[in-house]
PDB file of N, CA, C and O in Angstrom:
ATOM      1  N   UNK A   1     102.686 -32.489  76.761  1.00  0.00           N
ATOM      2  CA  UNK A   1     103.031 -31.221  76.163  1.00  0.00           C
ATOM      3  C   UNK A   1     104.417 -31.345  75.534  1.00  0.00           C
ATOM      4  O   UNK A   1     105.344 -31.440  76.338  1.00  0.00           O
ATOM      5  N   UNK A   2     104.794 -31.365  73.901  1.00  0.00           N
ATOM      6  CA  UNK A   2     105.508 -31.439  73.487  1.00  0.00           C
ATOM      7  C   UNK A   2     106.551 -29.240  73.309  1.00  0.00           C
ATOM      8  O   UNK A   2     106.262 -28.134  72.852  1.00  0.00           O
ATOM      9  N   UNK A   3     107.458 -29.765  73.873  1.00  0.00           N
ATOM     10  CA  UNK A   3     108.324 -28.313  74.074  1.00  0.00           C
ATOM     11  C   UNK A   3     108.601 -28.423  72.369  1.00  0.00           C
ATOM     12  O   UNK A   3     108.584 -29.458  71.703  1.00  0.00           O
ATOM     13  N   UNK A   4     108.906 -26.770  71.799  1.00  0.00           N
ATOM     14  CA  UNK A   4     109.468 -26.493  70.630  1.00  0.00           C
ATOM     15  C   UNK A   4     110.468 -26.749  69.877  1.00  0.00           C
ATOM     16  O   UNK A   4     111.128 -25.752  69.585  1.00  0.00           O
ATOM     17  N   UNK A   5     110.924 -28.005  69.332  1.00  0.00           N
ATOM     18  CA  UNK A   5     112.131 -28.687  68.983  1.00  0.00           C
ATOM     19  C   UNK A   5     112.462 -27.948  67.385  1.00  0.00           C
ATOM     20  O   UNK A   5     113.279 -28.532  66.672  1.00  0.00           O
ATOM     21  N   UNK A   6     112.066 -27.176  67.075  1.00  0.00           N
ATOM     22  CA  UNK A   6     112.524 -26.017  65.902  1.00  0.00           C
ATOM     23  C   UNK A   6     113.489 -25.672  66.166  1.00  0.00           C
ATOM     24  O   UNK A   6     113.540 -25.142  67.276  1.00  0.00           O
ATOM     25  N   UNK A   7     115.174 -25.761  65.146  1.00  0.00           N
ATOM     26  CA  UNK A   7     116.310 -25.058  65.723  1.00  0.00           C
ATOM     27  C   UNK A   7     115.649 -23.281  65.317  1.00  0.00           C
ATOM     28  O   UNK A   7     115.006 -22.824  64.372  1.00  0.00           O
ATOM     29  N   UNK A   8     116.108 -22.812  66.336  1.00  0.00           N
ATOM     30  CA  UNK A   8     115.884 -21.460  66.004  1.00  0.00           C
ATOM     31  C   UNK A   8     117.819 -20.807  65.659  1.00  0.00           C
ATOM     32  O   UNK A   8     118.921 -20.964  66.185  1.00  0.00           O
ATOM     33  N   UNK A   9     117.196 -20.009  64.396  1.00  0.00           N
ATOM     34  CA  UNK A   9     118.978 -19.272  63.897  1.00  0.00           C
ATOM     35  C   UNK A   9     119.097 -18.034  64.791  1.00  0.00           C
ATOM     36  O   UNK A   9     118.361 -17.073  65.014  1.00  0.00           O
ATOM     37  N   UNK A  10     120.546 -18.503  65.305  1.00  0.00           N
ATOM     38  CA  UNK A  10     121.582 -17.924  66.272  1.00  0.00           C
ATOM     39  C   UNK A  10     121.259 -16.351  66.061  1.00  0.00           C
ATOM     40  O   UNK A  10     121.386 -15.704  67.100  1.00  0.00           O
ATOM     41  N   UNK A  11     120.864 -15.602  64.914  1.00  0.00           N
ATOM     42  CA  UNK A  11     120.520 -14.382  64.911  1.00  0.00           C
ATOM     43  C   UNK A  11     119.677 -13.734  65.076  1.00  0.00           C
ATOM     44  O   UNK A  11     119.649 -12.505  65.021  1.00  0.00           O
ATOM     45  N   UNK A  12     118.240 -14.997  65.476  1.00  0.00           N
ATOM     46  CA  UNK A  12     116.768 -14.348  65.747  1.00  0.00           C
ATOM     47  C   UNK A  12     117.027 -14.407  67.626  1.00  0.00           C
ATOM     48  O   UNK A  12     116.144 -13.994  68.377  1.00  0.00           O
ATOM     49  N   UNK A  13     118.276 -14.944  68.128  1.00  0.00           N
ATOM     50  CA  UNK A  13     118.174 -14.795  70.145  1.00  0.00           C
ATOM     51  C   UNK A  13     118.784 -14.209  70.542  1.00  0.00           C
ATOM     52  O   UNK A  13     119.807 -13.961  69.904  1.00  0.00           O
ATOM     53  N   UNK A  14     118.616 -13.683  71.649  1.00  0.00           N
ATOM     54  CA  UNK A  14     118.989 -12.261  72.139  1.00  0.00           C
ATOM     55  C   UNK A  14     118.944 -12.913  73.869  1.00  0.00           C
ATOM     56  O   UNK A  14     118.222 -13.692  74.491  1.00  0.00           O
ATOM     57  N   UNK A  15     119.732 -12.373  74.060  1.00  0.00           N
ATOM     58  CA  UNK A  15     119.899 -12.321  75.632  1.00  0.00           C
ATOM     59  C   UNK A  15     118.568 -11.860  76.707  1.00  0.00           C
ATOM     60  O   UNK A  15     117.671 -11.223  76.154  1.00  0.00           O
ATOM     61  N   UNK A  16     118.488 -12.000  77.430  1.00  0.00           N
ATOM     62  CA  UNK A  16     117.337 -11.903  78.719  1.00  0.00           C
ATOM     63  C   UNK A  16     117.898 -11.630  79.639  1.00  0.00           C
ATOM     64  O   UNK A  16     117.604 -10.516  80.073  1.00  0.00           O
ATOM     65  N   UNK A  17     118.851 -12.331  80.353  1.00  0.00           N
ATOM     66  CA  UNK A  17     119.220 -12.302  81.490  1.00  0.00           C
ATOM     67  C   UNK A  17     120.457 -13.468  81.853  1.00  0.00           C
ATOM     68  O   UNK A  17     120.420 -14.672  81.596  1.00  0.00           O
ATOM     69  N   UNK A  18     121.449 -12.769  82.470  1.00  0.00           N
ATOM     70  CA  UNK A  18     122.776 -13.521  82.693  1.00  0.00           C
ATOM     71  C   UNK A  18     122.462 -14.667  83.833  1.00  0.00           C
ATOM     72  O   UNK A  18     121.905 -14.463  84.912  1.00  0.00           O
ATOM     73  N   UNK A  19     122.977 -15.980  83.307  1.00  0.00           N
ATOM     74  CA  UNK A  19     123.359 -16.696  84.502  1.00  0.00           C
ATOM     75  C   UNK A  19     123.382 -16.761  85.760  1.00  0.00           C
ATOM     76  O   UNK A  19     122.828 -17.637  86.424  1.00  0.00           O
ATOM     77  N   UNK A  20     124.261 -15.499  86.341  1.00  0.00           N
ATOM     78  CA  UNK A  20     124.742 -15.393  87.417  1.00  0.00           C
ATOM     79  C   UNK A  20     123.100 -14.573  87.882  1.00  0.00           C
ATOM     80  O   UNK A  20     122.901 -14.952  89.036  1.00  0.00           O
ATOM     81  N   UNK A  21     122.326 -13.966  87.597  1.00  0.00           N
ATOM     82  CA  UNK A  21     120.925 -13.895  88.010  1.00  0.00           C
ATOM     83  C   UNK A  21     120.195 -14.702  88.635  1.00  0.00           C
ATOM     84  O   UNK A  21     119.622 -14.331  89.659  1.00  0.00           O
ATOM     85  N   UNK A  22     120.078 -15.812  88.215  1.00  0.00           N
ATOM     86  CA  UNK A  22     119.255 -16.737  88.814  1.00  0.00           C
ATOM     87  C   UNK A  22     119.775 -17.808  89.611  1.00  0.00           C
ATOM     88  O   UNK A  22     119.043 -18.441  90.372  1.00  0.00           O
ATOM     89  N   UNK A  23     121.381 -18.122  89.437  1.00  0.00           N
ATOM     90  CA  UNK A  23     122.143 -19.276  90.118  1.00  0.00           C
ATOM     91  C   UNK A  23     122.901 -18.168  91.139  1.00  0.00           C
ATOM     92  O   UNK A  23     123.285 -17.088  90.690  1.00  0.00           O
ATOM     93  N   UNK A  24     123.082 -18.540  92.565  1.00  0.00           N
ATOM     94  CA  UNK A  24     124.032 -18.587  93.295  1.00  0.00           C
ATOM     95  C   UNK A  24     124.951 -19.947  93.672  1.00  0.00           C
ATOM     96  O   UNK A  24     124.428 -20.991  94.062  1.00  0.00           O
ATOM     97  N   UNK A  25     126.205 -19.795  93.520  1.00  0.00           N
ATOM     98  CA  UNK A  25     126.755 -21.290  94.163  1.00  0.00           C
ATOM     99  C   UNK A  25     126.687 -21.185  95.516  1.00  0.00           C
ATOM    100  O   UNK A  25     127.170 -22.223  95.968  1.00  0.00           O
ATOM    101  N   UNK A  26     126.348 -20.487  96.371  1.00  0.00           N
ATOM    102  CA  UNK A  26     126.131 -20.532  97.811  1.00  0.00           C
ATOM    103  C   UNK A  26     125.133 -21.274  97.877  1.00  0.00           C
ATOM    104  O   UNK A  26     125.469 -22.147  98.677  1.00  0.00           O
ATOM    105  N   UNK A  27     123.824 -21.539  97.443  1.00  0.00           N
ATOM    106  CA  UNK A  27     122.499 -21.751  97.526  1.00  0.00           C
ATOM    107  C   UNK A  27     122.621 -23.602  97.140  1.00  0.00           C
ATOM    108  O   UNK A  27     122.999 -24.216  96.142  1.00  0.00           O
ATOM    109  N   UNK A  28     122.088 -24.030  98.494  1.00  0.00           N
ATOM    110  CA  UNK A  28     122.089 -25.772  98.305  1.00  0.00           C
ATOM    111  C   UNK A  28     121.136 -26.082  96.887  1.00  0.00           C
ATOM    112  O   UNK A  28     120.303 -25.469  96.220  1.00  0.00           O
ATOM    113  N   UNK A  29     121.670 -27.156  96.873  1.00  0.00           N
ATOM    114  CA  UNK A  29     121.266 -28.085  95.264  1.00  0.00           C
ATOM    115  C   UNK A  29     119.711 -28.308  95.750  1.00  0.00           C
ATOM    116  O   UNK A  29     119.195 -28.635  96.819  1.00  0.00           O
ATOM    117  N   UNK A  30     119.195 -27.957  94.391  1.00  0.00           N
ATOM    118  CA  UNK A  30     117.950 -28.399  93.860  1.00  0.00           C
ATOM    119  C   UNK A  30     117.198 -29.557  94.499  1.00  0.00           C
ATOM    120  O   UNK A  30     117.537 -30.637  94.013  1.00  0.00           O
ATOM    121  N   UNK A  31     116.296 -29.636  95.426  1.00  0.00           N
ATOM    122  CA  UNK A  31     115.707 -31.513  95.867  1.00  0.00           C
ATOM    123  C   UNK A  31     114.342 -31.398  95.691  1.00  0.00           C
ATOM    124  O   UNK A  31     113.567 -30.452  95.549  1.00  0.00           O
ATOM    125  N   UNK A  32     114.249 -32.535  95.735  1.00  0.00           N
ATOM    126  CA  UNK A  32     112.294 -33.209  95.275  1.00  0.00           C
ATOM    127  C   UNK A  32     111.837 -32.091  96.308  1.00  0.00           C
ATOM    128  O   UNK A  32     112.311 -31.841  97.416  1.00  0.00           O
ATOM    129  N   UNK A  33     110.701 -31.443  95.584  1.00  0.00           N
ATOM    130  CA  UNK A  33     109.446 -30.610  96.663  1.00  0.00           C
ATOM    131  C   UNK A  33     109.808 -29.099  96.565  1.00  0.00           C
ATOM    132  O   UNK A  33     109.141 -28.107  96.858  1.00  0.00           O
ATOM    133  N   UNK A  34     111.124 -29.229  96.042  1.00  0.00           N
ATOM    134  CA  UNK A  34     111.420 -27.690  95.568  1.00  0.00           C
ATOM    135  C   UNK A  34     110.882 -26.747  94.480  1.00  0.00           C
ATOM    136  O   UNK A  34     110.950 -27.013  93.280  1.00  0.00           O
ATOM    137  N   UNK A  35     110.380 -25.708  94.951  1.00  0.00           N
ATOM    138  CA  UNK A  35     109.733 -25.114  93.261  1.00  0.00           C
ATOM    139  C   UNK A  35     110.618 -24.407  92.887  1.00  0.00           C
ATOM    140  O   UNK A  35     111.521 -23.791  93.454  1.00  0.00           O
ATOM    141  N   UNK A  36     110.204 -24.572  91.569  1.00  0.00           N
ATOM    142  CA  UNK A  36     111.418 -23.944  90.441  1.00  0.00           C
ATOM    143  C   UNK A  36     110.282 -23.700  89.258  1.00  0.00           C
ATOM    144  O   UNK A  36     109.274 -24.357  88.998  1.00  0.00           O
ATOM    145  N   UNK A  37     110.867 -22.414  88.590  1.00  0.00           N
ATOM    146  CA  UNK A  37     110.705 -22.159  87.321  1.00  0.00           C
ATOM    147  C   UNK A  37     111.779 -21.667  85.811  1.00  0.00           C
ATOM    148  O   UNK A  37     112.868 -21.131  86.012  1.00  0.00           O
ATOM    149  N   UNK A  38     111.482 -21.830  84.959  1.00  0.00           N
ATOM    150  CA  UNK A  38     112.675 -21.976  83.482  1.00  0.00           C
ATOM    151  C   UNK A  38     113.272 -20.275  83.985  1.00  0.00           C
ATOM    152  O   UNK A  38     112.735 -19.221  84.327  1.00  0.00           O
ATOM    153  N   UNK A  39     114.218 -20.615  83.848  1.00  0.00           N
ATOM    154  CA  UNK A  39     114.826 -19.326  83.212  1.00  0.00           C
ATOM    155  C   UNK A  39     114.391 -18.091  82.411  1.00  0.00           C
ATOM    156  O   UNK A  39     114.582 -16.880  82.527  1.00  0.00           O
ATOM    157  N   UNK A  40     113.544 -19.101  81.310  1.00  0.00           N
ATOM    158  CA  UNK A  40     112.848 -18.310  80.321  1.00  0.00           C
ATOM    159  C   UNK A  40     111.441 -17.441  80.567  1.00  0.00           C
ATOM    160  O   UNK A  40     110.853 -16.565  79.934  1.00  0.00           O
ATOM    161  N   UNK A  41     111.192 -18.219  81.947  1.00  0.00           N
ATOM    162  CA  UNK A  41     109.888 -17.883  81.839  1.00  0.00           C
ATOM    163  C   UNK A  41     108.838 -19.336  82.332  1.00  0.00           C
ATOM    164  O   UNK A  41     109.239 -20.497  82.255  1.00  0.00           O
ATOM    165  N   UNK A  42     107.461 -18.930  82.829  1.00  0.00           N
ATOM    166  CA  UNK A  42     106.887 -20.008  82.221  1.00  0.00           C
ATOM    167  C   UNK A  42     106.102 -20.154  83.973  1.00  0.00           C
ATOM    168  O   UNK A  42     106.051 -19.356  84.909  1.00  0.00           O
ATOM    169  N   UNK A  43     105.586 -21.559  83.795  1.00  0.00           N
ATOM    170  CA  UNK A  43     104.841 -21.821  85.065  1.00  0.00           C
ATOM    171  C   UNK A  43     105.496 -21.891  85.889  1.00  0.00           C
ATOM    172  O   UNK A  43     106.660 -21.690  85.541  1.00  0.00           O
ATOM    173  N   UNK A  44     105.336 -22.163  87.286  1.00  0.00           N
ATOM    174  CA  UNK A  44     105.989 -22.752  88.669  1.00  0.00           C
ATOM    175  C   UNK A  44     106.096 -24.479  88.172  1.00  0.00           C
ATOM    176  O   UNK A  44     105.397 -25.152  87.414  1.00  0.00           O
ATOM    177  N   UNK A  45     107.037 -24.723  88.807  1.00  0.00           N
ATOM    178  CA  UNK A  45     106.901 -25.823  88.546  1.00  0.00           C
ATOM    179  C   UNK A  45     107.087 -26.632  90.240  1.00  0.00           C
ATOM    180  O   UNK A  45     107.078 -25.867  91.205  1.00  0.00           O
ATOM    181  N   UNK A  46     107.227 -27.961  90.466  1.00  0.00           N
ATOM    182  CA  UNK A  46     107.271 -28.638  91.000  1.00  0.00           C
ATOM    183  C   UNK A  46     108.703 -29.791  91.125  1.00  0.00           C
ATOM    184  O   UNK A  46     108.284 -30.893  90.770  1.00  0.00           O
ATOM    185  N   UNK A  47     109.818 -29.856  91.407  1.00  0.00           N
ATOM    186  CA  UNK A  47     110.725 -30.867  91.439  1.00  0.00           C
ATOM    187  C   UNK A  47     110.305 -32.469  92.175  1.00  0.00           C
ATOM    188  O   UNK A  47     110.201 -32.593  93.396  1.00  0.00           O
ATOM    189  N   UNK A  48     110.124 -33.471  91.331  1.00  0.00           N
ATOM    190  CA  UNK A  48     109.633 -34.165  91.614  1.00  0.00           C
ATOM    191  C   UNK A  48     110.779 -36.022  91.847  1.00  0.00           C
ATOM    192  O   UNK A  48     110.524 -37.089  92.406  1.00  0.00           O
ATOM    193  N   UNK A  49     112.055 -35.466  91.023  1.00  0.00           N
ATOM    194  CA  UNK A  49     113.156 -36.013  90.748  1.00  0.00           C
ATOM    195  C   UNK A  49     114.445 -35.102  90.344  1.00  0.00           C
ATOM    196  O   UNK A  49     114.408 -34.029  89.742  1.00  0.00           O
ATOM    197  N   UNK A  50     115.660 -35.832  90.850  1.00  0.00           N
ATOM    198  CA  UNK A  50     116.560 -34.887  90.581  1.00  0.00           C
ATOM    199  C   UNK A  50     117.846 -36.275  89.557  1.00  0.00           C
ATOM    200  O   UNK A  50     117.598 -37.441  89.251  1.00  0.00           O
ATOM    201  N   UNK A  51     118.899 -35.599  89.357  1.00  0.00           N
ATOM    202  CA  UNK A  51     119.735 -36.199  88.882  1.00  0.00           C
ATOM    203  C   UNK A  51     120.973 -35.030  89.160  1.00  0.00           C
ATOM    204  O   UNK A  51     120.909 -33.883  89.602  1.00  0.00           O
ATOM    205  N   UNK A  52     122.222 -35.936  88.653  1.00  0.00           N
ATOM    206  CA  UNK A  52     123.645 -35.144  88.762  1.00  0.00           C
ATOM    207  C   UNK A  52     123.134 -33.930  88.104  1.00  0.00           C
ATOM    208  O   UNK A  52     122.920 -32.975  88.851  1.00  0.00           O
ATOM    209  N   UNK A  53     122.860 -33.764  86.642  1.00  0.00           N
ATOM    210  CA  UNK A  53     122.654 -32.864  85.692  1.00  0.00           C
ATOM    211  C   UNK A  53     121.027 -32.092  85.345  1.00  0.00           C
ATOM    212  O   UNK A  53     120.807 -31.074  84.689  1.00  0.00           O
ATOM    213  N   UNK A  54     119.865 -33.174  86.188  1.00  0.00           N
ATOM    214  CA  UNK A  54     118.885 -32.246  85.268  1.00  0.00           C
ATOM    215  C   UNK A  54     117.713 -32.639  86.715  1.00  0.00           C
ATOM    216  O   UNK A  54     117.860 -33.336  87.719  1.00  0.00           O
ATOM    217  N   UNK A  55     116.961 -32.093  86.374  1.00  0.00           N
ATOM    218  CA  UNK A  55     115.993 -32.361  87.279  1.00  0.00           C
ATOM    219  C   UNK A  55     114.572 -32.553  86.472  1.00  0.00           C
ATOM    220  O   UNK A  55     114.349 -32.184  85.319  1.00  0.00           O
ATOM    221  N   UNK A  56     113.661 -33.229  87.371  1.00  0.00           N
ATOM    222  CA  UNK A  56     112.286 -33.624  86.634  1.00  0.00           C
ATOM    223  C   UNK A  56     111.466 -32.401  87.646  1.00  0.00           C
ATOM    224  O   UNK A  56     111.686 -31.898  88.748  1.00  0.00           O
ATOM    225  N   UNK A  57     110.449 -32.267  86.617  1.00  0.00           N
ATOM    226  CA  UNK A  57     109.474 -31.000  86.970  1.00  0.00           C
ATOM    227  C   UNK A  57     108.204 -31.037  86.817  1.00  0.00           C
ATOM    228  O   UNK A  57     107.782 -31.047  85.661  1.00  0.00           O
ATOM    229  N   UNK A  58     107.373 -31.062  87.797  1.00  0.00           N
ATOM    230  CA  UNK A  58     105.760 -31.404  87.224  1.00  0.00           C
ATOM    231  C   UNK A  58     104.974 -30.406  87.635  1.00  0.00           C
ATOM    232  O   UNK A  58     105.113 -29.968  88.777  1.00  0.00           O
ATOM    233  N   UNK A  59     103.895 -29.816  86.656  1.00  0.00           N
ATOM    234  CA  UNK A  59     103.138 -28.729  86.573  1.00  0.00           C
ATOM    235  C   UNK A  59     101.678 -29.023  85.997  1.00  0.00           C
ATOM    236  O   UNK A  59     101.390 -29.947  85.236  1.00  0.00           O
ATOM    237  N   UNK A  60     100.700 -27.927  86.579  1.00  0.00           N
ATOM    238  CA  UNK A  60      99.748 -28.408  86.329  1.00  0.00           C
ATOM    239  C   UNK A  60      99.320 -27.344  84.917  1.00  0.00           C
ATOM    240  O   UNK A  60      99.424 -26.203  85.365  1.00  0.00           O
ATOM    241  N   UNK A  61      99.006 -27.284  83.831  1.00  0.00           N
ATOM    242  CA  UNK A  61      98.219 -26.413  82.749  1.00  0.00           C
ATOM    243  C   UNK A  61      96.748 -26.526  82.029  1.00  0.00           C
ATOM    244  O   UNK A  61      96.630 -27.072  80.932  1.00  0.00           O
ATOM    245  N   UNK A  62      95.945 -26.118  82.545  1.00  0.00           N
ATOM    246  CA  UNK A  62      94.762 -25.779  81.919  1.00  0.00           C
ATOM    247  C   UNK A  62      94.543 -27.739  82.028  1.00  0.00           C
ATOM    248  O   UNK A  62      94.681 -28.732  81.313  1.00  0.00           O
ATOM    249  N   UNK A  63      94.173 -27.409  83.269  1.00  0.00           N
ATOM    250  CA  UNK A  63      93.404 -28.920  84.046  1.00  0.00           C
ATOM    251  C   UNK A  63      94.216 -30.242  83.673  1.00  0.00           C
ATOM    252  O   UNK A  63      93.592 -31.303  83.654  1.00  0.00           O
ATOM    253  N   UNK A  64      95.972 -30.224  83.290  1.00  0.00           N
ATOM    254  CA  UNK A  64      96.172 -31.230  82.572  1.00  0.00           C
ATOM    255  C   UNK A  64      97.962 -31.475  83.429  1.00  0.00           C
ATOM    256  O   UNK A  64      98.782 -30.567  83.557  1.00  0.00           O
ATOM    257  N   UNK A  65      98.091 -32.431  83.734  1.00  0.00           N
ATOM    258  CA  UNK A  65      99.379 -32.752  84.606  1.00  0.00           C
ATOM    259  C   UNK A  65     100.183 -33.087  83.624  1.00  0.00           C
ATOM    260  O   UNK A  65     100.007 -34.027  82.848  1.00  0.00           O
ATOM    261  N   UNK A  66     101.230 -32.205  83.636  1.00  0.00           N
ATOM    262  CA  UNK A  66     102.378 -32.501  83.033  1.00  0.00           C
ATOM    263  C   UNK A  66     104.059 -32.812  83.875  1.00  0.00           C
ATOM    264  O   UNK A  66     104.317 -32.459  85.026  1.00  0.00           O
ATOM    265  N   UNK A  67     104.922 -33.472  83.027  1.00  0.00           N
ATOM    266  CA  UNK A  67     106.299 -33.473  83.745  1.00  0.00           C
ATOM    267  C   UNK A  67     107.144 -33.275  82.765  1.00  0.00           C
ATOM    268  O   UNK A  67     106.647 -33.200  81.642  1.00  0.00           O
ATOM    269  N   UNK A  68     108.165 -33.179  82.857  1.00  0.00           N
ATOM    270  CA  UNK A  68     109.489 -32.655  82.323  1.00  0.00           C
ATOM    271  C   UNK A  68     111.051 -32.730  82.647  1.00  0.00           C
ATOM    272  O   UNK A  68     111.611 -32.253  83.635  1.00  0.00           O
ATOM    273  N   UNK A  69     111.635 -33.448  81.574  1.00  0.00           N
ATOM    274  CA  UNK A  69     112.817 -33.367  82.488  1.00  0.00           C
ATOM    275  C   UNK A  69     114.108 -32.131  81.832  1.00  0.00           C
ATOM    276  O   UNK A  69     114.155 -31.835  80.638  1.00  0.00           O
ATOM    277  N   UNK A  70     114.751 -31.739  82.541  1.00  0.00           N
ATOM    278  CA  UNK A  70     115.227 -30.152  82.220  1.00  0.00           C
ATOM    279  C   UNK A  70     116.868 -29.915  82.844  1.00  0.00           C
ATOM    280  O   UNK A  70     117.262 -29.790  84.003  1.00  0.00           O
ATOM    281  N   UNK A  71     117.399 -29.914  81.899  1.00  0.00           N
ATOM    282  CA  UNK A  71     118.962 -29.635  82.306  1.00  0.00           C
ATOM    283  C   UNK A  71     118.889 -28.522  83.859  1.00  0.00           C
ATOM    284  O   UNK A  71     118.487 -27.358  83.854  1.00  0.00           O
ATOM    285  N   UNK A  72     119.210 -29.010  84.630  1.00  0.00           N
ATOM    286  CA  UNK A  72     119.586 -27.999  86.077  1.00  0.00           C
ATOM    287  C   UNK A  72     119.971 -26.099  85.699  1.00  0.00           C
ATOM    288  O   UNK A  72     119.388 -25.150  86.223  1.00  0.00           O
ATOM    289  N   UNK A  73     120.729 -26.046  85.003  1.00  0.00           N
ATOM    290  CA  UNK A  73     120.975 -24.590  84.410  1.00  0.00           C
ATOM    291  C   UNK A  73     119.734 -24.023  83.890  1.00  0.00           C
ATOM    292  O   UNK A  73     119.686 -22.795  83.972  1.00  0.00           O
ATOM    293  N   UNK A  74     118.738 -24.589  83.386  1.00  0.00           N
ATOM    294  CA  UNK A  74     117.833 -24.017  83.038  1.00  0.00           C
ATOM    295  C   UNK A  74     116.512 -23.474  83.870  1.00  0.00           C
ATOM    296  O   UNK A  74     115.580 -22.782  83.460  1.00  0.00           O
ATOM    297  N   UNK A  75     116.706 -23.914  84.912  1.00  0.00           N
ATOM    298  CA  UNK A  75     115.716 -23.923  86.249  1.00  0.00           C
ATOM    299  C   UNK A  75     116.220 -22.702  87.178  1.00  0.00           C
ATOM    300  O   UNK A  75     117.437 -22.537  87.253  1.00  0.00           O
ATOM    301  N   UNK A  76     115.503 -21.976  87.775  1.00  0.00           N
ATOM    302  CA  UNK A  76     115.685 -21.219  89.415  1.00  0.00           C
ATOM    303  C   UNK A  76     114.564 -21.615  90.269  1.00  0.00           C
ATOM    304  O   UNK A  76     113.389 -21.823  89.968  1.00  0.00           O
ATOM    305  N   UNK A  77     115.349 -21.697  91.737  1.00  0.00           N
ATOM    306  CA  UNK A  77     114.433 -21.937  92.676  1.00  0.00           C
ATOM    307  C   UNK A  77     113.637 -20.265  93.013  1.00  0.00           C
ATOM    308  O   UNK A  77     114.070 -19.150  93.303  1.00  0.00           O
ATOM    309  N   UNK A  78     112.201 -20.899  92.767  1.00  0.00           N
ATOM    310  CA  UNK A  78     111.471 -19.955  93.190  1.00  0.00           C
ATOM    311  C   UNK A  78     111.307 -19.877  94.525  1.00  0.00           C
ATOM    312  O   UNK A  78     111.253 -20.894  95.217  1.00  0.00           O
ATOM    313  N   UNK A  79     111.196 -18.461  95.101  1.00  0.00           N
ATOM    314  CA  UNK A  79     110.942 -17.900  96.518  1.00  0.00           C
ATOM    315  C   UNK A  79     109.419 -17.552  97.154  1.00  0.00           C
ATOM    316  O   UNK A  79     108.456 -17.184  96.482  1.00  0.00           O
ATOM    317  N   UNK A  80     109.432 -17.707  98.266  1.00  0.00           N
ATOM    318  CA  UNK A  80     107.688 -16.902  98.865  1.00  0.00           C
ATOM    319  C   UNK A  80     107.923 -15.457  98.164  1.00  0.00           C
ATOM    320  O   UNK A  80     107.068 -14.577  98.263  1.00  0.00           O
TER     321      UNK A  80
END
């Protein structure tokens, strides 16, 4: 699954939701087995690898396994 690499102009984006929404710095770092989903939106995902800066993410869509790797800011850990 190729993500949308179109620059989109600075005047068609609009805010959603602040930062401080989805990140606490209290809350331990991101590790393999953790679910997370985009910021933006989107499936659950799966943490399957991490790094200093980004983490890898694997999801399943319409019978087809995908992965991803995704700057850390862009992710929240999802809850029960």
């Amino acid at each position: 699954m190729r993500l949308n690499q179109k620059p989109i102009p600075s005047d068609q984006l609009r805010l959603v939701a602040h930062r401080e929404e989805f990140h606490d710095d209290r809350e331990p770092p991101l590790l393999i087995g953790n679910r997370v989903r985009l910021n933006s939106g989107g499936p659950e995902m799966l943490v399957v690898d991490t790094s200093e800066n980004e983490i890898v993410a694997a999801w399943n869509a319409l019978g087809k396994n995908h992965e991803h790797a995704f700057p850390r800011l862009c992710v929240h850990r999802v809850r029960n």
